[in-house]
Residue frames relative to the residue before (quaternion, step in Angstrom):
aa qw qx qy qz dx dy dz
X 1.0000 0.0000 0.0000 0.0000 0.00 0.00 0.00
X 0.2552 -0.6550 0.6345 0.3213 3.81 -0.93 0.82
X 0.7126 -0.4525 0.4983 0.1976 2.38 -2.40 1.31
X 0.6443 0.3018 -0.5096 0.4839 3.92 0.66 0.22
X 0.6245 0.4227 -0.5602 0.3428 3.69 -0.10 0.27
X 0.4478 -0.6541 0.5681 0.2213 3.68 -1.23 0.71
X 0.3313 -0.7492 0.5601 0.1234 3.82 -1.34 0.33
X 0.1219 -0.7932 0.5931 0.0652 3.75 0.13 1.16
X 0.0164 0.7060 -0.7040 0.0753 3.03 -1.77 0.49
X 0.7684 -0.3871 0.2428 0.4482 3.20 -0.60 1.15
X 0.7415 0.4030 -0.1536 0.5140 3.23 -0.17 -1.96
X 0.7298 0.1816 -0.2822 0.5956 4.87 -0.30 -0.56
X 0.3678 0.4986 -0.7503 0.2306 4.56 0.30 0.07
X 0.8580 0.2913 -0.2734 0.3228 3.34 -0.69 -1.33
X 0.6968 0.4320 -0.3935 0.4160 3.65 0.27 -0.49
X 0.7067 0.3426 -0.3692 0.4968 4.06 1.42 0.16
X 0.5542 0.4754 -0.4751 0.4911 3.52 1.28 0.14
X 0.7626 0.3842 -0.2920 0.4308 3.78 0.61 -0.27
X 0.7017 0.3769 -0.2372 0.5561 3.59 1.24 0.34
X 0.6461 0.5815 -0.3935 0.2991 3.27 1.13 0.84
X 0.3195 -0.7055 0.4868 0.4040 3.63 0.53 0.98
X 0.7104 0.4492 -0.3087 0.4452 4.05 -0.26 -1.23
X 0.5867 -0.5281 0.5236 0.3204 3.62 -1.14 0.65
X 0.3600 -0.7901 0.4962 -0.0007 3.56 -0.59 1.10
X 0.0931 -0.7779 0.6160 0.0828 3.75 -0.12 1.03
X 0.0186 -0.7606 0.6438 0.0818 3.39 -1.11 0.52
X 0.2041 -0.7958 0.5689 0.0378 3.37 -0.95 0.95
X 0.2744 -0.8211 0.4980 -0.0493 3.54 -0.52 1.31
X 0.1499 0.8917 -0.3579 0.2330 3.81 0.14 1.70
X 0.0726 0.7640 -0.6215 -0.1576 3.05 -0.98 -0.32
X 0.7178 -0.5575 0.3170 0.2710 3.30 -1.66 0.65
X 0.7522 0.3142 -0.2679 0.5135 3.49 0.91 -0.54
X 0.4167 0.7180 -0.4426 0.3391 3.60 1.24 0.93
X 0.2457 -0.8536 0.3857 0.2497 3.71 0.04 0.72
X 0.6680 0.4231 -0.2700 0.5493 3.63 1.33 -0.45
X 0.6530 0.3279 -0.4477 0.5154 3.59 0.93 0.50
X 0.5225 0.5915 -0.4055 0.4612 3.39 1.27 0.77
X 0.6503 0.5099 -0.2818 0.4876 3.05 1.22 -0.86
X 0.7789 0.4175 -0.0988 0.4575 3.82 1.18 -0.70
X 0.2689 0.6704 -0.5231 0.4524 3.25 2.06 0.91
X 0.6817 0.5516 -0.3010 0.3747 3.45 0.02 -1.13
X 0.7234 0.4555 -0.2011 0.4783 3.32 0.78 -1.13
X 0.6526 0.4111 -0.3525 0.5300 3.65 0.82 -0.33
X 0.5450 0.5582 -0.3710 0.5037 3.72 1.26 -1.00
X 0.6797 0.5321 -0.3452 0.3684 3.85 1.00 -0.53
X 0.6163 0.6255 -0.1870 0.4404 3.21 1.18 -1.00
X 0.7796 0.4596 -0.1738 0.3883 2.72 0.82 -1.26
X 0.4975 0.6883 -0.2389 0.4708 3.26 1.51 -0.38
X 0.6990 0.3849 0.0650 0.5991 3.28 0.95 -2.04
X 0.7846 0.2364 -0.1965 0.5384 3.93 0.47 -0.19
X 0.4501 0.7621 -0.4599 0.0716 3.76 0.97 0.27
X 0.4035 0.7649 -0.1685 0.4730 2.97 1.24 -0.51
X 0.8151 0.1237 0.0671 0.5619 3.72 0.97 -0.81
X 0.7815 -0.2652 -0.1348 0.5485 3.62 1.36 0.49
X 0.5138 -0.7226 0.4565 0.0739 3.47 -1.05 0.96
X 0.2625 -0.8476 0.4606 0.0221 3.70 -0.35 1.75
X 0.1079 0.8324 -0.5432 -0.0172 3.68 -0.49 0.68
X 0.3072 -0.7376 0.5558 0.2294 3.49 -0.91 0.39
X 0.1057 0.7276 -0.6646 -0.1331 3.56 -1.28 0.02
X 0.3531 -0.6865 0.6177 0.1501 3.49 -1.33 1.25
X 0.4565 -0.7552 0.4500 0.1373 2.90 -1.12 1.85
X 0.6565 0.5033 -0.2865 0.4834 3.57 1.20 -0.36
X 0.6040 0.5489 -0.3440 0.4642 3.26 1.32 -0.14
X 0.7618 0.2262 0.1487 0.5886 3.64 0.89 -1.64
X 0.0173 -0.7977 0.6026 -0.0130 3.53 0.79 1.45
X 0.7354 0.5044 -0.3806 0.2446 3.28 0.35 -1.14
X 0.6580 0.4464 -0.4159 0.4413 3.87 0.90 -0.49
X 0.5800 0.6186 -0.2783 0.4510 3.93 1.36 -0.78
X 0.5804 0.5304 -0.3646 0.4989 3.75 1.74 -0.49
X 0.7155 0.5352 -0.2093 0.3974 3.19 1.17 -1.83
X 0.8216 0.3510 -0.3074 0.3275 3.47 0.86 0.28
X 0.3268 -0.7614 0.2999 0.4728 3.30 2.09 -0.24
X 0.0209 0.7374 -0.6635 0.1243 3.07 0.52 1.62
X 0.0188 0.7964 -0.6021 -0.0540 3.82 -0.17 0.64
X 0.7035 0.4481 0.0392 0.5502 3.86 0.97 -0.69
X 0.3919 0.6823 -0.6138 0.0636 3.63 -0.86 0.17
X 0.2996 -0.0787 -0.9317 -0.1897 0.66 -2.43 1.04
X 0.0585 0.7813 -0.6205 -0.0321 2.93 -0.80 0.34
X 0.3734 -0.7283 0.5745 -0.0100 3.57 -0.60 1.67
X 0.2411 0.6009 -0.7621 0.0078 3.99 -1.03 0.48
X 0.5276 -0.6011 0.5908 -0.1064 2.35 -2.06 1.17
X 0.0243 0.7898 -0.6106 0.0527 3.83 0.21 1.03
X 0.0773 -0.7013 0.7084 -0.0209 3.25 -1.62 1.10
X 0.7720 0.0693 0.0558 0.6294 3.60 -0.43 0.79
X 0.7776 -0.3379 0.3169 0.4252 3.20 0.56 0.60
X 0.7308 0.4881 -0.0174 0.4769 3.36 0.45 -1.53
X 0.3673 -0.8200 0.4140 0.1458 3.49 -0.68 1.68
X 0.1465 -0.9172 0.3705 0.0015 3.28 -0.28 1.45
X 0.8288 0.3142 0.0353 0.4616 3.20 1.94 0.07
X 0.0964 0.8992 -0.4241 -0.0489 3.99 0.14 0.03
X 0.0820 -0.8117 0.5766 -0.0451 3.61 -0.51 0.91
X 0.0239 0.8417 -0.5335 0.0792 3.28 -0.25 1.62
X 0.7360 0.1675 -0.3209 0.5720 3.28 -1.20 1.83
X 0.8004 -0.4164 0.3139 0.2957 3.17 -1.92 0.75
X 0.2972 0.7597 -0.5739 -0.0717 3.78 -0.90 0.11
X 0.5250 -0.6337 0.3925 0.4108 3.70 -0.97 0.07
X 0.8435 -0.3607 0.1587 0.3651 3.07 -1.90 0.39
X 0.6550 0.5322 -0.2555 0.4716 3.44 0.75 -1.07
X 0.6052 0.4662 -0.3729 0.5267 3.76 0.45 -1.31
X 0.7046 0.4327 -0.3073 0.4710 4.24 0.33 -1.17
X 0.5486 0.4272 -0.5375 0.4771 3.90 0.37 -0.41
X 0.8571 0.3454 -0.2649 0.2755 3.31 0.03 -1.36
X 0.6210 0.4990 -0.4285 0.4263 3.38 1.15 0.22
X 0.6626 0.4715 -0.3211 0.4853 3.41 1.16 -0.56
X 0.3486 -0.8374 0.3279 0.2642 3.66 1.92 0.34
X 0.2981 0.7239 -0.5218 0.3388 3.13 1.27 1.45
């Protein structure tokens, strides 16, 4: 994982979705998931090349059920999008780089 993506966990979700000024991608996985493998890299790109203008975090659904319940993670990937704190978006299942800029309206 690149050092510009953040790790959630239950216990720092809410206190880094409400204290990030930059729109806040959150990415919703697990390790034995093959299409949220395939869309690591590609966030690790972004995040690299778009830090500066929005901020990529991951949480492992097997790790941190309770924050994956509280949103109806039912599927993954599954990608929300926080603005202002406030969830302004959902993107469900693998896509490529290009399809994710333009959803993440970069």
């Amino acid at each position: 994982m690149s050092e510009n993506i953040i790790d959630l966990t239950d216990a720092t979700f809410d206190e880094t979705v409400s204290g990030t000024a930059e729109p806040l991608v959150v990415d919703f996985w697990a390790e034995w998931c093959g299409p949220c493998k395939m869309i690591a890299p590609i966030l690790d790109e972004i995040a690299e090349e778009q830090g500066d203008s929005i901020k990529i975090s991951k949480v492992n659904v097997d790790e941190n059920p309770s924050i994956a319940q509280q949103y109806g993670i039912m599927s993954i990937p599954t990608i929300l999008v926080f603005r202002d704190g406030e969830l302004d978006k959902r993107i469900v299942g693998a896509k490529g780089k290009a399809q994710l800029l333009e959803e993440f309206g970069l």
